[in-house]
LUMVO-340203 format. One record per residue (C-alpha): x, y, z; residue number from 0; residue in one letter; chain. Coordinates in Angstrom, 1 decimal, padded with zeros to 4 digits. Layout:
// residues N
      c1      c2      c3  resi  resn  chain
       X       Y       Z   NUM     A      A
...
//
This chain:
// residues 154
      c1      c2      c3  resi  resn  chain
  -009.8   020.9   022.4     0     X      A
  -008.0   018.4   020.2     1     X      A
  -009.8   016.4   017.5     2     X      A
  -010.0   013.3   018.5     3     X      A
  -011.6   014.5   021.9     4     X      A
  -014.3   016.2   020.3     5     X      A
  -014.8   013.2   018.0     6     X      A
  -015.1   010.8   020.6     7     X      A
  -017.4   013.6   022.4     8     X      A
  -019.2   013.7   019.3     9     X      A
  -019.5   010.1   019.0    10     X      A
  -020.8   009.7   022.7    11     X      A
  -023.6   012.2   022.8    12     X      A
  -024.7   010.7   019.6    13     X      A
  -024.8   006.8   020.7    14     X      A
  -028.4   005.3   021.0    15     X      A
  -028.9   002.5   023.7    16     X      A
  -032.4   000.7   023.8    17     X      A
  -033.8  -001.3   026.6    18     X      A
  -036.4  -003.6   025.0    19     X      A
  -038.4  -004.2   028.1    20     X      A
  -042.1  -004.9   026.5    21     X      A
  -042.8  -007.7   024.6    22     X      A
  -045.5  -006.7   022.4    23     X      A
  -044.8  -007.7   018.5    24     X      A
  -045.4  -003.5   017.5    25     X      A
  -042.8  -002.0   020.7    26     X      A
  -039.9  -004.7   019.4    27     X      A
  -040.1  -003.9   015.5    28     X      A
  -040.1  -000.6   016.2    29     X      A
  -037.3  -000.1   018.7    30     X      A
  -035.1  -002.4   015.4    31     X      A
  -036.6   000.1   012.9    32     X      A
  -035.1   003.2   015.5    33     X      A
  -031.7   001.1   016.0    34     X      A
  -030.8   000.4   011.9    35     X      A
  -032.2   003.6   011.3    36     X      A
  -029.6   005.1   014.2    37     X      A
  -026.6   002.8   012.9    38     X      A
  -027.5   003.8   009.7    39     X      A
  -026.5   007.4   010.3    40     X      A
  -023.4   006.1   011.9    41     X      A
  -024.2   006.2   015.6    42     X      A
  -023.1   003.7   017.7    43     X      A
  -026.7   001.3   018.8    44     X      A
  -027.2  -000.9   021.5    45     X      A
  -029.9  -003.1   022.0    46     X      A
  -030.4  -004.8   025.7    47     X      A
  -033.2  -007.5   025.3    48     X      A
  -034.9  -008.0   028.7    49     X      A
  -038.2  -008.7   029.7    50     X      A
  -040.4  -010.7   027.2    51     X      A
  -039.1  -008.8   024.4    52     X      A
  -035.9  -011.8   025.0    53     X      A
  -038.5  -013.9   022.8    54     X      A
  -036.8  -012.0   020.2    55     X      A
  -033.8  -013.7   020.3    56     X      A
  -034.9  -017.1   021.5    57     X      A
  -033.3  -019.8   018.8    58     X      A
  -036.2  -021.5   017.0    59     X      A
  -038.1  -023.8   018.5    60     X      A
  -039.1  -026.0   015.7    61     X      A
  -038.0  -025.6   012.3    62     X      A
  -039.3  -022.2   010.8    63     X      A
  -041.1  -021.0   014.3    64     X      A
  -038.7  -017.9   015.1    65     X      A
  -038.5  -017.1   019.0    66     X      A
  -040.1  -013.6   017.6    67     X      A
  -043.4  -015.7   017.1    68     X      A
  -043.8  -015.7   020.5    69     X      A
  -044.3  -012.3   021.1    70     X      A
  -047.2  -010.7   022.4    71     X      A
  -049.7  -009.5   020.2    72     X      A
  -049.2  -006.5   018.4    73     X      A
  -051.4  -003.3   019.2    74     X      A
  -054.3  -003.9   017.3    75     X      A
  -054.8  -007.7   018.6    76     X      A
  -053.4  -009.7   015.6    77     X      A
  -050.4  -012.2   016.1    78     X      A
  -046.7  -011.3   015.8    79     X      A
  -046.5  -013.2   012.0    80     X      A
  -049.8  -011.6   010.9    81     X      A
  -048.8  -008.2   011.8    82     X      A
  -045.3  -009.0   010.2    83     X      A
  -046.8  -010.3   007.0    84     X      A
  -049.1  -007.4   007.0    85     X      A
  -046.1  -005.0   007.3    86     X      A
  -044.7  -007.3   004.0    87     X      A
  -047.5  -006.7   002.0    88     X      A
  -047.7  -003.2   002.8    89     X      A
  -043.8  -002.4   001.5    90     X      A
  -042.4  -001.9   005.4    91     X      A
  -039.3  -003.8   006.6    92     X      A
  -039.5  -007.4   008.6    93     X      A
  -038.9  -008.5   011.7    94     X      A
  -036.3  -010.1   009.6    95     X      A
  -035.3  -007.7   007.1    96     X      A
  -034.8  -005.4   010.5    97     X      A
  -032.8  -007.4   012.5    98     X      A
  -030.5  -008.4   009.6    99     X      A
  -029.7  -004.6   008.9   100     X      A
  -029.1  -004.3   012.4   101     X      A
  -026.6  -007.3   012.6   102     X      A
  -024.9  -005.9   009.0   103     X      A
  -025.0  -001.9   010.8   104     X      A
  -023.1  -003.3   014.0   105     X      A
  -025.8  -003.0   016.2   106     X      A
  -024.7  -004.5   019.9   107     X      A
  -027.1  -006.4   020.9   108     X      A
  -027.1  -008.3   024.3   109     X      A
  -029.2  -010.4   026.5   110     X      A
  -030.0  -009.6   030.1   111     X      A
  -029.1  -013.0   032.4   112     X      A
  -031.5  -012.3   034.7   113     X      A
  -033.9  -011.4   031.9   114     X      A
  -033.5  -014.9   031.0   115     X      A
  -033.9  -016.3   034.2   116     X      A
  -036.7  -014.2   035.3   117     X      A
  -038.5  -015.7   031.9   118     X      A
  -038.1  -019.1   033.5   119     X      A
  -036.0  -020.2   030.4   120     X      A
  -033.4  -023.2   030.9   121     X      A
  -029.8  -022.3   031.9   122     X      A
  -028.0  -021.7   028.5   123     X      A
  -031.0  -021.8   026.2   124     X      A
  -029.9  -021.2   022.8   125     X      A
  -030.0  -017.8   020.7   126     X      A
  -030.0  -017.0   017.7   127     X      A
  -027.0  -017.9   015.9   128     X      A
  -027.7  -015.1   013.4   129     X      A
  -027.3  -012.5   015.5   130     X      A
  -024.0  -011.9   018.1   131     X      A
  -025.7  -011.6   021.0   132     X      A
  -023.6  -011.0   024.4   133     X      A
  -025.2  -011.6   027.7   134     X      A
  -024.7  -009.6   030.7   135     X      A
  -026.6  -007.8   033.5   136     X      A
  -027.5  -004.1   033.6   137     X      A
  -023.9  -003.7   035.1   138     X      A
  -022.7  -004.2   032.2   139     X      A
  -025.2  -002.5   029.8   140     X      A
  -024.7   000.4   031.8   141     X      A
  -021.3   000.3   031.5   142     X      A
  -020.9   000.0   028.1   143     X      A
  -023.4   002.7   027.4   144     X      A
  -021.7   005.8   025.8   145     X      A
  -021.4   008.9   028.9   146     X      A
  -024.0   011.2   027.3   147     X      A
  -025.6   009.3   024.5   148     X      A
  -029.7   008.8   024.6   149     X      A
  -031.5   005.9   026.5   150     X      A
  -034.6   004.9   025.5   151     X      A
  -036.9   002.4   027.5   152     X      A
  -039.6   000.3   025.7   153     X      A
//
């Protein structure tokens, strides 16, 4: 086997994609922690946003309201920016501090179009324009996943 096909072998059975399905505040930080970490040790990450979990990259909606703030509670009841201020104060990584590394790591991350439509949002809604986000369907997403890499659903 040559090198470069056991590299790219290498390369595909290591890639992480994520569905982010869920839209509780606890599921979406921790599928970001999973995907810097992943990128971090130099696998290739994708994140699909569907679901609620698109809040996540909803533009804000009024100066310093993130679309992030409008995620569902986190798992022990308290509010998407109490449980992020809580993981502050405690020395653990942001909402923000995590979805910067994954932006800076290379992390794909993309935006289901039916996702959006099936959350009732407007027809070309704004995103972020921090983070290179690429829409698509699950066509796509599945294309674009690496032939042997790990899925996870959340």
């Amino acid at each position: 086997m040559s090198t470069t096909m056991s590299q790219s072998s290498a390369e595909s059975t290591s890639a992480l994609s994520i569905v982010l399905f869920a839209g509780g505040f606890d599921r979406v930080h921790y599928a970001l922690v999973m995907a810097s970490a992943a990128a971090a040790t130099n696998r290739k990450v994708t994140l699909f946003f569907t679901g609620r979990a698109l809040r996540a990259l909803v533009h804000e909606s009024e100066p310093g309201v993130l679309g992030w703030h409008d995620l569902d509670p986190a798992d022990d009841g308290s509010s998407p920016v109490a449980r992020d201020r809580y993981f502050a104060t405690h020395g653990l990584a942001t909402f923000e501090e995590l979805l910067e590394a994954c932006v800076a790591l290379g992390v794909t991350v993309m935006a289901c179009e039916m996702g959006l439509r099936a959350l009732g949002l407007p027809p070309g809604v704004q995103l972020r324009a921090d983070v290179p986000v690429a829409t698509g369907g699950v066509v796509t997403f599945l294309n674009d996943a690496p032939k042997g890499g790990a899925m996870l659903f959340i």
